[in-house]
C-alpha positions in Angstrom: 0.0 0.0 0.0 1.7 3.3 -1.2 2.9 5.4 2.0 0.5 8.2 1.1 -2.2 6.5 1.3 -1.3 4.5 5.3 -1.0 8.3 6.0 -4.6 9.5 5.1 -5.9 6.1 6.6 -4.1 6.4 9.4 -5.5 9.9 9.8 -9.1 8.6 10.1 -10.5 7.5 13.2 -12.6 4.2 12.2 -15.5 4.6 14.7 -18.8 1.8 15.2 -22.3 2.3 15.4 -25.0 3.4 13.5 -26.1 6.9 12.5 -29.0 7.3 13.9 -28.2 5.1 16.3 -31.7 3.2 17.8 -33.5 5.6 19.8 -31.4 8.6 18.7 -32.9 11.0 17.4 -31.8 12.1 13.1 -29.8 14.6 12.2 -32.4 17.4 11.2 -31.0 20.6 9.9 -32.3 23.2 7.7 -30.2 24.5 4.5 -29.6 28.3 3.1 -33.0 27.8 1.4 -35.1 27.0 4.0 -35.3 23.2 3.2 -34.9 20.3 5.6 -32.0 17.9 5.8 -32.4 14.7 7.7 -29.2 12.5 7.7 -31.2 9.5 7.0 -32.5 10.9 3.3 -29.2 9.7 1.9 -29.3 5.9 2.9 -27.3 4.5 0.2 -24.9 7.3 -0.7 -21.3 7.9 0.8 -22.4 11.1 3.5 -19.1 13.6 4.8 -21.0 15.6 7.4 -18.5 18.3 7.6 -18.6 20.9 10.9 -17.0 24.1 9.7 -17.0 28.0 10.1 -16.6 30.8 7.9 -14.2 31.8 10.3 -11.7 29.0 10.6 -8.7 29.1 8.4 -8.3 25.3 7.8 -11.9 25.2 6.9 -11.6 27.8 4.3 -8.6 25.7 2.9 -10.5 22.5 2.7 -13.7 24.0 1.0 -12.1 23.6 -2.5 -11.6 19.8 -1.3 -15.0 19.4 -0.1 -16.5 20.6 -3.7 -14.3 18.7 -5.7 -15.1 15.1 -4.0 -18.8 16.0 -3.6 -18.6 16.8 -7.7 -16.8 14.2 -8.7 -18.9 11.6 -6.7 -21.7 10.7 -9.6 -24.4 10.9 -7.3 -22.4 8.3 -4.8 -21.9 10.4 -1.8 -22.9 14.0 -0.7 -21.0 16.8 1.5 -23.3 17.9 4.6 -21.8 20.9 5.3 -22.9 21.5 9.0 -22.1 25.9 9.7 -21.1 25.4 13.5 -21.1 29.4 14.2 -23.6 32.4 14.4 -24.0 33.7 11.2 -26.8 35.7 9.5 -27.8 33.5 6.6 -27.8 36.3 4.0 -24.2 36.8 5.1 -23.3 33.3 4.5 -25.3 32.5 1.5 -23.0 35.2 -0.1 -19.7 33.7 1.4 -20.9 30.2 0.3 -22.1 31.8 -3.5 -18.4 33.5 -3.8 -16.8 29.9 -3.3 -19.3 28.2 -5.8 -20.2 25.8 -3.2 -22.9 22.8 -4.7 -23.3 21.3 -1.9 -25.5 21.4 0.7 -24.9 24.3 3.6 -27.0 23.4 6.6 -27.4 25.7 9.6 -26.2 24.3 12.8 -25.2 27.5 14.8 -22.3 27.5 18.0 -25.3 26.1 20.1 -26.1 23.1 18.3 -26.7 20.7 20.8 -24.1 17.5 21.3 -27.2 14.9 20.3 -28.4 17.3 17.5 -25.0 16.1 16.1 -23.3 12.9 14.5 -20.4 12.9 17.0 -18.0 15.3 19.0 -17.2 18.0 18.0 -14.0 19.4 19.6 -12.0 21.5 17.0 -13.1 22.9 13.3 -13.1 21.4 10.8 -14.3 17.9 12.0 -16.2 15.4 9.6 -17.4 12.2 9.8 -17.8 9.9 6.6 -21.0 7.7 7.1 -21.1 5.0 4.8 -24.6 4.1 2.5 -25.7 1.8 5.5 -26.2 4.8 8.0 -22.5 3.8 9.8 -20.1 6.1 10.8 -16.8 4.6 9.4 -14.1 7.6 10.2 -13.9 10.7 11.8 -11.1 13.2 10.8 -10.5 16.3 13.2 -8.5 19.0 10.4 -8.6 18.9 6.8 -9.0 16.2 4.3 -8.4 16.5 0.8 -10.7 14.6 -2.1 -8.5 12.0 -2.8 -8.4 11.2 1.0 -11.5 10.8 1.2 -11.7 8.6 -2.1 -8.8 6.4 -1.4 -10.4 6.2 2.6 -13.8 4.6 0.7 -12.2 2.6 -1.8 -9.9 1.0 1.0 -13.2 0.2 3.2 -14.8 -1.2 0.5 -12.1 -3.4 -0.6 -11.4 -4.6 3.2 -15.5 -5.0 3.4 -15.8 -7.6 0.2 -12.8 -9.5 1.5 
């Protein structure tokens, strides 16, 4: 296995348990629009739930990332882009237009509560990768890149066939 890639998977925290997990309650956010974003509406697609702020320097950096892999995907996984500050929408609507950003942008706020969300959440940017069956799989406090994220999937899938 080529060096770079022990390095991202090593970077990964593989975690158990399913997302909701029984008696939990769904991740229910609402996006830029208005709309409603339950975790559980993308059983069967590859989900990064990304916590980030407008703010946050490494967050900024990994934006670019975040678009590419969510582009790239063919309809295979999504970016749930959680905003984990307090922010006027209209004022981050227009950051998020300016980065030409197609992924979802939900609204969580500083005060989302710790069961409103899919894990801890200790440092920005955090994500979690939640596999099609509703399983967190890896949790990555700091930036990850597109190809980490890819090569991360591809390697679970591989060591889940065999």
């Amino acid at each position: 296995m080529p060096r770079t890639l022990l390095l991202i998977l090593g970077l990964w925290l593989v975690l158990a348990g399913p997302v909701p997990a029984a008696g939990q309650p769904d991740l229910v956010l609402p996006d830029l629009d208005g709309g409603e974003h339950r975790l559980s509406d993308y059983r069967g697609k590859w989900v990064l739930v990304n916590y980030w702020a407008t703010w946050c320097p490494p967050c900024r950096k990994e934006l670019p990332e975040l678009e590419i892999f969510h582009a790239n995907s063919e309809g295979k996984a999504v970016v749930l882009a959680i905003n984990f500050e307090d922010i006027e929408p209209a004022r981050l609507r227009s950051f998020v237009a300016a980065r030409f950003l197609s992924f979802p942008v939900l609204l969580g706020g500083s005060s989302l509560e710790s069961a409103e969300r899919v894990g801890p959440v200790h440092a920005l940017p955090t994500s979690y990768l939640v596999s099609p069956a509703g399983k967190v799989v890896a949790r990555q406090e700091g930036g990850v890149t597109a190809t980490g994220i890819r090569d991360f999937i591809r390697a679970y899938e591989s060591n889940k066939a065999g």
